[in-house]
mmCIF file of the C-alpha atoms, coordinates in Angstrom:
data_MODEL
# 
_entry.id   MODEL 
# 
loop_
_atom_site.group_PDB 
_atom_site.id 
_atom_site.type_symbol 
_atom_site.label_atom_id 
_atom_site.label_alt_id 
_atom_site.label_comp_id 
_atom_site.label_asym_id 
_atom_site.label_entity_id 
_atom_site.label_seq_id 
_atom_site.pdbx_PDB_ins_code 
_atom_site.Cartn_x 
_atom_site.Cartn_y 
_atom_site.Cartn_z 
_atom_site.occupancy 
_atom_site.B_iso_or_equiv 
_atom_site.pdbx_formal_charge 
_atom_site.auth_seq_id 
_atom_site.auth_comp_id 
_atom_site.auth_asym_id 
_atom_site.auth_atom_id 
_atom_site.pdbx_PDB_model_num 
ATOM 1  C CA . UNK A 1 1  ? 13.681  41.091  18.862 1.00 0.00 ? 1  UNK A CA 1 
ATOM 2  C CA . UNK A 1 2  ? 10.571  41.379  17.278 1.00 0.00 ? 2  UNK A CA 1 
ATOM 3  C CA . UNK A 1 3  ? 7.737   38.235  17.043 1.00 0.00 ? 3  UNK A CA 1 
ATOM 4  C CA . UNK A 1 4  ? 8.115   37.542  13.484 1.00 0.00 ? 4  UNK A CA 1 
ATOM 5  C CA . UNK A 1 5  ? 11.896  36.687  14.219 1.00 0.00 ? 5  UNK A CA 1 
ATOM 6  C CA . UNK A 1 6  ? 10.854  34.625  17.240 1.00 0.00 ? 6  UNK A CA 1 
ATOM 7  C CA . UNK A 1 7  ? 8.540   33.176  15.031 1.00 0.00 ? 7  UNK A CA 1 
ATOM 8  C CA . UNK A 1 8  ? 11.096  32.370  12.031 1.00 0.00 ? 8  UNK A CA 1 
ATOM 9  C CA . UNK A 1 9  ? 13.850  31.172  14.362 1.00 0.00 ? 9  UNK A CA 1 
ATOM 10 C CA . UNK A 1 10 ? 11.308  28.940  15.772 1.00 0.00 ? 10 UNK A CA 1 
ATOM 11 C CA . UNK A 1 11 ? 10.373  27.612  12.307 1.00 0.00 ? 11 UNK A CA 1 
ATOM 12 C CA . UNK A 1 12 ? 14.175  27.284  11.924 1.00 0.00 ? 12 UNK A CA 1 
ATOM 13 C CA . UNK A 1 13 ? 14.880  24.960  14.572 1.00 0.00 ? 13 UNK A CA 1 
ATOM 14 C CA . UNK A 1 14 ? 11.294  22.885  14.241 1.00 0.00 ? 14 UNK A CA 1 
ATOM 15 C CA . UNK A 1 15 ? 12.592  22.018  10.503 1.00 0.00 ? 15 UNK A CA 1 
ATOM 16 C CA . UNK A 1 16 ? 15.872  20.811  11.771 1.00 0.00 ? 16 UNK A CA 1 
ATOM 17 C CA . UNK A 1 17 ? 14.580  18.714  14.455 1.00 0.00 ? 17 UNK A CA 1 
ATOM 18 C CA . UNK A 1 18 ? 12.016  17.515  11.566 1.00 0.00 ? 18 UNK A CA 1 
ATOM 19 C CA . UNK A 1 19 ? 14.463  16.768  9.327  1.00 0.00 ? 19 UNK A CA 1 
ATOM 20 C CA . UNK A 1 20 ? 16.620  14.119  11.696 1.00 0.00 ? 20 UNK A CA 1 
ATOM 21 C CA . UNK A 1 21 ? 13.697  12.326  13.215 1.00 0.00 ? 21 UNK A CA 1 
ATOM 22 C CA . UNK A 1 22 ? 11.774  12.408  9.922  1.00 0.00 ? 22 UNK A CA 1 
ATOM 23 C CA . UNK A 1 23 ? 13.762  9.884   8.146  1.00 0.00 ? 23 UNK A CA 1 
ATOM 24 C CA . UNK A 1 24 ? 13.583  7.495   11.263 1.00 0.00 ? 24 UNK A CA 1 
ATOM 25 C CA . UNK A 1 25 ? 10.019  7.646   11.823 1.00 0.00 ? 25 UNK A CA 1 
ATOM 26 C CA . UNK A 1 26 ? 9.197   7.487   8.144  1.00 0.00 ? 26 UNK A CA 1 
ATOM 27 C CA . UNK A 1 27 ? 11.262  4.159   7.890  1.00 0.00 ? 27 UNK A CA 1 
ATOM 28 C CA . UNK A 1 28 ? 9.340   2.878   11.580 1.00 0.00 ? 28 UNK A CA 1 
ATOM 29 C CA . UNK A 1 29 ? 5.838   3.885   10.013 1.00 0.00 ? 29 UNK A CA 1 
ATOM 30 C CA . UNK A 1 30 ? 6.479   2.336   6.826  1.00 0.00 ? 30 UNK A CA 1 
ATOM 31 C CA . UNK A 1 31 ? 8.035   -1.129  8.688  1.00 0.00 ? 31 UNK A CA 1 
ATOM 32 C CA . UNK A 1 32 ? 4.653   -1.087  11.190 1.00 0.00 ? 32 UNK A CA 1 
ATOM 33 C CA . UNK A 1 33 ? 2.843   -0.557  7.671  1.00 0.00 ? 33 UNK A CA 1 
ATOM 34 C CA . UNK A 1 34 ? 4.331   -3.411  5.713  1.00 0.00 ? 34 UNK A CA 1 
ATOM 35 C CA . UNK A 1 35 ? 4.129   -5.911  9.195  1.00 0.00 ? 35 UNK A CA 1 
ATOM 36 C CA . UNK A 1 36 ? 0.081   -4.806  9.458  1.00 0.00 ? 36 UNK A CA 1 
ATOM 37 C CA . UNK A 1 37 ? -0.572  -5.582  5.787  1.00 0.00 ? 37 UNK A CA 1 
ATOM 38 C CA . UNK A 1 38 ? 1.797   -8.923  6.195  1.00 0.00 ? 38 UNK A CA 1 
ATOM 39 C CA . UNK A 1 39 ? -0.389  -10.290 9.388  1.00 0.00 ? 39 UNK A CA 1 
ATOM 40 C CA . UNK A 1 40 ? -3.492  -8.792  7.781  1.00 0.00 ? 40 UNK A CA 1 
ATOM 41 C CA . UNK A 1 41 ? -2.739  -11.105 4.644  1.00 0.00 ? 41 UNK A CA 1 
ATOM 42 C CA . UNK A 1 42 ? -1.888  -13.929 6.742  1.00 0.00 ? 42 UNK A CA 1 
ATOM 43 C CA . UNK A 1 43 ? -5.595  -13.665 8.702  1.00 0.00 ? 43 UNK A CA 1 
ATOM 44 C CA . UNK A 1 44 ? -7.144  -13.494 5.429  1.00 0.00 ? 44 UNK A CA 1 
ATOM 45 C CA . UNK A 1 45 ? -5.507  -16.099 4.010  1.00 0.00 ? 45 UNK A CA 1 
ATOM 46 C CA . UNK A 1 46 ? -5.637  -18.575 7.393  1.00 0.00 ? 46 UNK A CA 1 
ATOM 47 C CA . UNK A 1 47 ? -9.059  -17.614 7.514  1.00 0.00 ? 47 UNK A CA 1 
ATOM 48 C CA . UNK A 1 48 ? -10.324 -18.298 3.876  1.00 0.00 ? 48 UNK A CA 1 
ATOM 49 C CA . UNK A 1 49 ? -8.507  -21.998 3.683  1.00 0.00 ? 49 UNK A CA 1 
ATOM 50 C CA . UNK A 1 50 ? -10.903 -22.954 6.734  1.00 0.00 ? 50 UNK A CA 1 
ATOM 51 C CA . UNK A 1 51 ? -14.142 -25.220 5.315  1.00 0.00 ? 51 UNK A CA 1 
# 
């Protein structure tokens, strides 16, 4: 078997595994996103209605 089959069967099975977790950790990045910008807001805002 030479290395540049090694090397494209490799690619092969990284892209698979990519593909299934991508979606998940796309959607948990995003959600820790949107939660970080919600408490960031709400610091901002709690913080600016202080005399």
């Amino acid at each position: 078997m030479s290395a540049q089959a090694v090397v494209w069967e490799w690619r092969a099975l990284l892209a698979e595994w990519m593909s299934k977790k991508s979606m998940r950790l796309a959607v948990l990045l995003g959600g820790l996103l949107a939660v970080s910008i919600a408490v960031n807001a709400m610091i901002i805002l709690a913080d600016g209605s202080r005399p």
